[in-house]
N, C-alpha and C positions, 0 to 999 in steps of 0.2 A: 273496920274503918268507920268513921265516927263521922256526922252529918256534916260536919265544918269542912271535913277534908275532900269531902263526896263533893262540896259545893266548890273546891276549890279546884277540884280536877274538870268537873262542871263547863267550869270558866276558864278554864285552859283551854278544854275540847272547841268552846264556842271563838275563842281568841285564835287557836289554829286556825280552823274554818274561816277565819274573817283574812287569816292569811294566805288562806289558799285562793280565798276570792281575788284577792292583790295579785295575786301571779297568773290568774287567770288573765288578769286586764292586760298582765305585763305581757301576756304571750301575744294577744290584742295587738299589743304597741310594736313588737317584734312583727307580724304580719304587717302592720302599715308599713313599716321599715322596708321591708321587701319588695312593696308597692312601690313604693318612692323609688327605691333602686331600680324598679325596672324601669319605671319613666324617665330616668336619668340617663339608665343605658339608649333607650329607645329615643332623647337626645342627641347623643354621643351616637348613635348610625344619621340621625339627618345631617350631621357635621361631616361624615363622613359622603352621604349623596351630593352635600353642597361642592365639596374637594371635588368628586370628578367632574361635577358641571363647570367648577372653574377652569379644570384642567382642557377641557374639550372646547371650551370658548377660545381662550389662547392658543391653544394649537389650530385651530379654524378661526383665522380670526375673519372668514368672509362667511361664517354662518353666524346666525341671528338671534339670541335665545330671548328667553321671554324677559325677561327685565330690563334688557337691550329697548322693548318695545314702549316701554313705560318714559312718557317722556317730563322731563322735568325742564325748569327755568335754565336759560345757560349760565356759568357761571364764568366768573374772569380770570382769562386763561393766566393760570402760574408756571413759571417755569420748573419742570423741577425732571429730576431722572424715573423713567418710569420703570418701574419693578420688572424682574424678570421672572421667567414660571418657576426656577429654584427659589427664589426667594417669599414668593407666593405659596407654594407648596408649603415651606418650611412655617409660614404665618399660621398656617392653616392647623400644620400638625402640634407647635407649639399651642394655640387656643385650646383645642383638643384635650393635650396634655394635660392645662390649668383643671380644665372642669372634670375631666376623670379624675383627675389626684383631691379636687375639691370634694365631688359627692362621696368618691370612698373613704376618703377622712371622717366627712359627717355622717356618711351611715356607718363604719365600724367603732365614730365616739360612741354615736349614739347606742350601741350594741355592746358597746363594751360598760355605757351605764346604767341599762336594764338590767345584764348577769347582772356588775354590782349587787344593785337591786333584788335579783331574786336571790341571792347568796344572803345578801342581807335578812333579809324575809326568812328563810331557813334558820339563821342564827339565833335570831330574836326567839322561831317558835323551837327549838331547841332548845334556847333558854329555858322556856316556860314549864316544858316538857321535864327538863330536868330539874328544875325546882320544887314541881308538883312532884316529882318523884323522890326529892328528898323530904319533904314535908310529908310524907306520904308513908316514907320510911319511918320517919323520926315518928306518929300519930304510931303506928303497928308495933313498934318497941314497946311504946308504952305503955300499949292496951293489952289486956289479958284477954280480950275479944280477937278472935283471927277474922279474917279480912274475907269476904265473900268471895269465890273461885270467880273469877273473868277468865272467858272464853273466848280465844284471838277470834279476830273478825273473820281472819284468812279462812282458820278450819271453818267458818259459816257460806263462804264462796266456794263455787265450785270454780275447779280451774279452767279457765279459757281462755284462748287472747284476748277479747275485748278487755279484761280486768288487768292487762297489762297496758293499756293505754294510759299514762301519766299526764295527760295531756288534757285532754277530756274522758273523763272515763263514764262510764255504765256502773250501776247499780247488777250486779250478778245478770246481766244479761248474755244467757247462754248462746252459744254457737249451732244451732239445730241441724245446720250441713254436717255435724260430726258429731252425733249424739251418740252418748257409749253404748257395749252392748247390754251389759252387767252395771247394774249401778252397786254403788257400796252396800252392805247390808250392814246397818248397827246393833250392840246386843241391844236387851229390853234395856238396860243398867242406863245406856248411854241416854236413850229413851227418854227414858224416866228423869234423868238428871235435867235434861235438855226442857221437858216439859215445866220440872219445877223453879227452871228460872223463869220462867211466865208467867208471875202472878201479879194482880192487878191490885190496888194495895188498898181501894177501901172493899174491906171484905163484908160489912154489913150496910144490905139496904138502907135509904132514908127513911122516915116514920114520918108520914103525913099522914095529918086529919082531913076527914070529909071535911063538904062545905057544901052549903046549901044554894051559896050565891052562887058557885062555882060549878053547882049542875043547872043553875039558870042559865048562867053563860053557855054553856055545851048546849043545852033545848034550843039555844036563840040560831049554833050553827043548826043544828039537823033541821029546826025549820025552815030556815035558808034552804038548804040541801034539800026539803021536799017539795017547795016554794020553787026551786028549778026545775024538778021532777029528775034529779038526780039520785041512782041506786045507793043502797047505805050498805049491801050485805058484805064490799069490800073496803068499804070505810073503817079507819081508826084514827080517836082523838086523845088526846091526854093534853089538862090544862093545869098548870103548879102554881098558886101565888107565892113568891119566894117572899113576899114582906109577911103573908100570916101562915106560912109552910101548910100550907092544904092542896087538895088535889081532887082532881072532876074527870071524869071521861067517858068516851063510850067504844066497847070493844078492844078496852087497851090493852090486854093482855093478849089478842090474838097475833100472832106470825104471820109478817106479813113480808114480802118481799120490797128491799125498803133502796133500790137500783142506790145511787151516789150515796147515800147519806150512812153505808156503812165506809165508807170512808174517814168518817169522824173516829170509827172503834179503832182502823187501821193506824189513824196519826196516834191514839193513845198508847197502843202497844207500843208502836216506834220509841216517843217518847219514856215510855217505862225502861223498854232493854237500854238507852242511851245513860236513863240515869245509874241504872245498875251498872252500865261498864259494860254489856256485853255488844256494844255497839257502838265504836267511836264515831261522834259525831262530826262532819268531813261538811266542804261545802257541794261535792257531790249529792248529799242525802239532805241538807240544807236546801236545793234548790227541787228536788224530787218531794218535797215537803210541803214546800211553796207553789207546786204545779198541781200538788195532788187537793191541794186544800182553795186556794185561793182558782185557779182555771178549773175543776175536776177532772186532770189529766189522766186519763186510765194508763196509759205507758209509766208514768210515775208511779201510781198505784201498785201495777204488777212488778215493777223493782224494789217497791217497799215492800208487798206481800214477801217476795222470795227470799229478800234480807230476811226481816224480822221471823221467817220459818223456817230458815234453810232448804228451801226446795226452790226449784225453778219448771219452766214447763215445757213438756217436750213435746214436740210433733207426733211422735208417736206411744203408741200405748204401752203399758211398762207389764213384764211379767204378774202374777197373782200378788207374788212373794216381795217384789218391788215397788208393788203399788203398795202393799198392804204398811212396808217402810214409809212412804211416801205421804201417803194418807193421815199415819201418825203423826207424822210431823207438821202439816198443815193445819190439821185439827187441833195444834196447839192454840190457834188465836181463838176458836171458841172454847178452850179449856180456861183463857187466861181472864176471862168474864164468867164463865159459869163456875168457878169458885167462888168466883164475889157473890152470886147469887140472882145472876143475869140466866136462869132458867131456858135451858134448849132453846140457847143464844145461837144462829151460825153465818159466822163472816169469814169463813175460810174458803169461798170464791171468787176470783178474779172479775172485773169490771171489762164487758169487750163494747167498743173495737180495741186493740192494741196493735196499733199501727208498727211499733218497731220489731213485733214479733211476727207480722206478716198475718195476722187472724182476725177473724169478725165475728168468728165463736169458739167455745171451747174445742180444745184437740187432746189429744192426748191422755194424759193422766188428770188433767181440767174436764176433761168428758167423763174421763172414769168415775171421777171426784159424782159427777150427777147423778149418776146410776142408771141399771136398764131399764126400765121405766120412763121411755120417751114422750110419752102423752103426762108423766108429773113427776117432772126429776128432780130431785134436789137443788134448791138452790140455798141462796143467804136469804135468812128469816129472821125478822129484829119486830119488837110489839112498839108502838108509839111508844109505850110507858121505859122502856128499856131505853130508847134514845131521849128522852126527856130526862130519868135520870142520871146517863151519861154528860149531860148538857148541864144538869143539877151541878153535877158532882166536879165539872169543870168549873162552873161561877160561883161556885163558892168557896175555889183553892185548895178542893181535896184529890183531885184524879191525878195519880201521880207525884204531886209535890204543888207547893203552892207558885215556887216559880216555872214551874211544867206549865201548870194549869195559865198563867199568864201570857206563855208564847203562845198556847191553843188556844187560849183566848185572841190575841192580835188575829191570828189567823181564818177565825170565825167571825171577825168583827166585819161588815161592809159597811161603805160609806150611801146613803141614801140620797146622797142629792142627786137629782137627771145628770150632769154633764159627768158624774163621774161612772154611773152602772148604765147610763143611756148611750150617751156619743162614746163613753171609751171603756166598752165590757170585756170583763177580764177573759173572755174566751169566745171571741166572735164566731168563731167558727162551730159551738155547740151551745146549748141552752144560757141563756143568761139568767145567773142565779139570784137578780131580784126582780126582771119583768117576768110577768104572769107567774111571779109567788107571792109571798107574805109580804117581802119587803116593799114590791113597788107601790099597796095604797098609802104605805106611812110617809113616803116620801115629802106631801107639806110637810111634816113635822121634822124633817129630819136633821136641823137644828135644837131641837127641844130632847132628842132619846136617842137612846142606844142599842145598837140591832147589830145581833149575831145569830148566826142562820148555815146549815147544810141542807143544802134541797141535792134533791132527785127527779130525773126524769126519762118516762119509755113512752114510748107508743102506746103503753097500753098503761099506764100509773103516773103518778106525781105523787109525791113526799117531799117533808122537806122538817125538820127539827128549829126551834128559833127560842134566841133570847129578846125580850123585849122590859126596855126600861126606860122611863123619864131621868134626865139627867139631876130633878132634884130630887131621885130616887123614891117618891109617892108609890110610885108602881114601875113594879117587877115581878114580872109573868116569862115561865118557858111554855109555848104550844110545840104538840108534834102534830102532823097530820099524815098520814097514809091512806091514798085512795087506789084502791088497785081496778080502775076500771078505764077503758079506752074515753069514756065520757071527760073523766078528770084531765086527762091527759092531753086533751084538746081543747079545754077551756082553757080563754086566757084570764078569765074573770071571777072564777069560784075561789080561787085562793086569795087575791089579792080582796077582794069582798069579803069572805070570812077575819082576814086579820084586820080590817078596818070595823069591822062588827064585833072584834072584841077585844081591839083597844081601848075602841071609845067608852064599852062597860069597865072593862076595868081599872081606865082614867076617873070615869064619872062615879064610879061606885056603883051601880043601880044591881 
C-alpha cells in the first residue's frame, strides 16, 4: 500500500470518528427528547387532578374549594345556560386529548428525525468506507508491493460485555467480577509477529553537537538548585537548541522514574499502530487521547495501555505460564523504542489511581509486572535525554509521520494566558499542568511564544518534558527536567524559576 492511499484511509478513519462524534450528540438529543416527554406526561396527570377537583365542586356544590376563595371584581351578570357536569367532563377530556395527540406528534416527529439522522451518518460513512476500499483495491492491483497484514481490532479486545455497549463504550475495559480461569496461550510465532508490528519509525538517534553556551545555561540551573539548598543526586536535565542543534545536560542519561510524562511515549505508539491500520481510529479512542494528553487522565491511559498491547489487567495474579504470555506482550511498548535506540527504555506500566478499575495500586499481573523486590520494584524509567528526543522528534515532523506529529503536537501545546490554565484548568481535580511547572513563569510572554509541555507529578518527584519557542522563531529550546525527590515535589517555585532562568538566556543570548 503506497503513502497516498495510507493517507487516504487516514482521513476516512478520522472522518468516521467525526461521525461517530454526530451520533453521539444525536443520542444527547434523543435523551432530551425523553425528558420533554416526561414533563408533558407529568402535564397530562395535573389535567387529570384538575378533572376530579372539578368534578367534586359540582357534585358539593355547598363545599368551598380554594379558588372559590380568591375573590375577584364582579362582573355583569349575562344571561346564558349554564353547563352541566357531562358537558364539563367531556371539556376537560377533549383539552386532554389536544395536548396528548400534540406532544406525541412532536416527540415521535422529532424521533423519527434523529434515526433519519443517524441512518444518514451511517450512509455517508459507508460511503467513505467503501471508496477507500475501492481506491484501495485499485492502489494493490497495481503494485507489485503486497500490502502490510492488518490485524482486526476485535482479535486485540478481549471479549466482555462492556465492549458490546454501542452506545458509549470502553476502551478493552475488562469485566474483573468474571475473570477467566486459563487465559489464551499464544505460539512464540504469534509473538513475534505481534511485536514486529511495533516498530517506532525513526530508527536512528539525532546527532547533536556540544555547546559551551549550553553548559553555561545547565551551571546557571544547578546554581539555582544549590542557592535553594536543593539535593541534585535525583536530578536530571537535558537542554537542545533546536535553531543550532546542540545539546547540554546533567545526569541525562540516568533512569529515572518520569510519573505522567510517559504518557507522551504511550500517545506515540497509539498513534503509530493507528497509522499502520492495526488500530482503527474510533471517537471512542479519539476522546481517551484527549483525556490522557490534555487532563492526564490515568483511566484513559490504562485503555490506551491495554489497546495498543493487547493485555488488560486483572485482579488477580496469573499463573507462571500466563504471566509469562502476558508479560511479553506488554513489554512490547518498550520494544517499540528500544529499537530505535531509546536504550533500557520502560513504559510498560500503568499510571494509578484508576478509578474505573476500582484500584489505587497495582494488582494482579500490574503487581507481577514489578517484581518481588518490594523495598525496589520495577517501575517505568525514561532519562531526561530520552524524552527530549521524543519531543525532538515530535517538532520536527519525524515521530510517526509528519501529520502524526502535528496532532501530538495540538495536543502538547497549552495556552499560557491566567484565565485559561488559571480560572479554567483542564483537570481541577489533579495537578495543573502549568501552575508550579515550566509554563506558569512564561505566562507574561504568552502572546510572544509557543509552549508545549508533558509534566508529572508525586508526592515524592516533579518532571515535566517542554517545547519552548518565540513566535518569530529566534529561539527554540526542548528542556526536560526530572527531579526525584519529595523536596521538588513541594515546591511551587523551583520549576517555574528555572524555566524563566533560561528563557531569558536563551532569548538574550548570553
Amino acid at each position: 500500500m503506497d503513502q497516498q492511499s495510507k493517507t487516504q484511509l487516514n482521513g476516512r478513519d478520522r472522518k468516521i470518528a467525526e461521525l461517530e462524534a454526530k451520533l453521539q450528540r444525536a443520542y444527547l438529543i434523543i435523551e432530551n427528547l425523553q425528558q420533554q416527554n416526561i414533563q408533558l406526561q407529568k402535564q397530562i396527570a395535573g389535567l387529570n387532578h384538575e378533572q376530579k377537583q372539578t368534578t367534586t365542586v359540582i357534585q358539593n356544590p355547598t363545599s368551598v374549594s380554594y379558588t372559590q376563595k380568591i375573590h375577584h371584581p364582579p362582573k355583569p351578570k349575562i344571561a346564558k345556560q349554564q353547563p352541566n357536569l357531562s358537558q364539563i367532563t367531556e371539556a376537560i377530556k377533549m383539552s386532554k386529548s389536544r395536548i396528548t395527540k400534540l406532544s406525541h406528534l412532536q416527540f415521535y416527529g422529532l424521533i423519527a428525525l434523529v434515526v433519519m439522522a443517524i441512518v444518514g451518518l451511517f450512509g455517508v460513512s459507508s460511503f467513505f468506507a467503501q471508496r477507500a476500499k475501492n481506491q484501495n483495491s485499485e492502489t494493490i492491483n497495481n503494485s507489485s508491493v503486497q500490502p502490510p497484514t492488518v490485524i482486526s481490532p476485535e482479535s486485540k479486545l478481549p471479549t466482555s460485555p462492556t465492549n458490546i455497549n454501542t452506545q458509549r463504550p470502553f476502551i478493552n475495559q475488562p469485566d474483573l467480577s468474571t475473570q477467566p480461569v486459563n487465559l489464551p496461550l499464544e505460539s512464540s510465532s504469534q509473538l513475534a509477529k505481534a511485536d514486529s508490528d511495533l516498530t517506532y519509525n525513526v530508527k536512528v538517534p539525532p546527532q547533536f553537537k556540544p555547546s559551551d553556551k549550553l553548559d553555561s545555561h545547565v551551571n546557571r540551573i544547578l546554581d539555582y538548585i544549590k542557592e535553594k539548598n536543593l539535593p541534585t543526586q535525583g536530578l536530571s536535565i537535558t537542554l537542545i537548541d533546536l535553531n543550532k542543534n546542540t545539546i547540554s545536560g546533567y545526569q541525562q542519561d540516568s533512569p529515572r522514574y518520569p510519573a505522567s510524562v510517559v504518557k507522551l511515549f504511550w500517545m506515540t505508539i497509539l498513534e503509530a499502530q493507528i497509522k499502520q491500520g492495526l488500530i482503527p481510529f474510533t471517537y471512542t479512542i479519539n476522546s481517551d487521547l484527549n483525556a490522557m494528553m490534555l487532563k492526564s487522565d490515568n483511566d484513559a491511559a490504562s485503555r490506551i495501555i491495554d489497546l495498543v498491547s493487547g493485555t488488560y489487567s486483572y485482579e488477580k495474579k496469573l499463573s507462571d505460564e500466563q504471566f509469562q504470555v502476558w508479560k511479553q506482550k506488554r513489554r512490547t511498548l518498550n520494544n517499540f523504542f528500544q529499537k530505535a535506540g531509546y536504550k533500557d527504555i520502560n513504559v510498560s506500566q500503568k499510571t494509578y489511581p484508576i478509578f474505573y478499575l476500582k484500584v489505587t495500586e497495582p494488582k494482579g499481573a500490574d503487581l507481577q509486572l514489578r517484581g518481588d523486590n518490594l523495598q525496589n520494584p520495577r517501575r517505568n524509567k525514561i532519562t531526561t535525554y530520552q524524552a527530549a528526543r521524543l519531543m525532538y522528534e515530535i517538532f520536527t515532523s519525524q515521530a510517526v509521520g509528519a501529520e502524526y506529529s502535528e496532532q501530538m503536537i495540538g495536543l502538547l501545546t497549552r495556552d499560557l494566558h491566567p484565565e485559561a490554565w488559571k480560572l479554567q484548568p483542564p483537570n481541577p481535580d489533579e495537578f495543573n499542568p502549568v501552575e508550579n511547572f515550566l509554563g506558569e513563569s512564561l505566562a507574561t510572554d504568552a502572546d510572544q511564544i509557543v509552549f508545549a509541555s508533558k509534566a508529572g507529578w508525586t508526592t515524592a518527584s516533579r518532571q515535566e518534558v517542554a517545547y519552548v519557542a518565540t513566535k518569530d522563531g529566534k529561539t527554540r529550546y526542548i528542556i526536560a527536567i526530572f527531579a526525584e525527590d519529595p523536596a521538588y515535589a513541594a515546591s511551587q517555585n523551583v520549576f517555574p524559576d528555572i524555566s524563566r532562568l533560561v528563557f531569558e538566556s536563551m532569548r538574550n543570548g548570553k
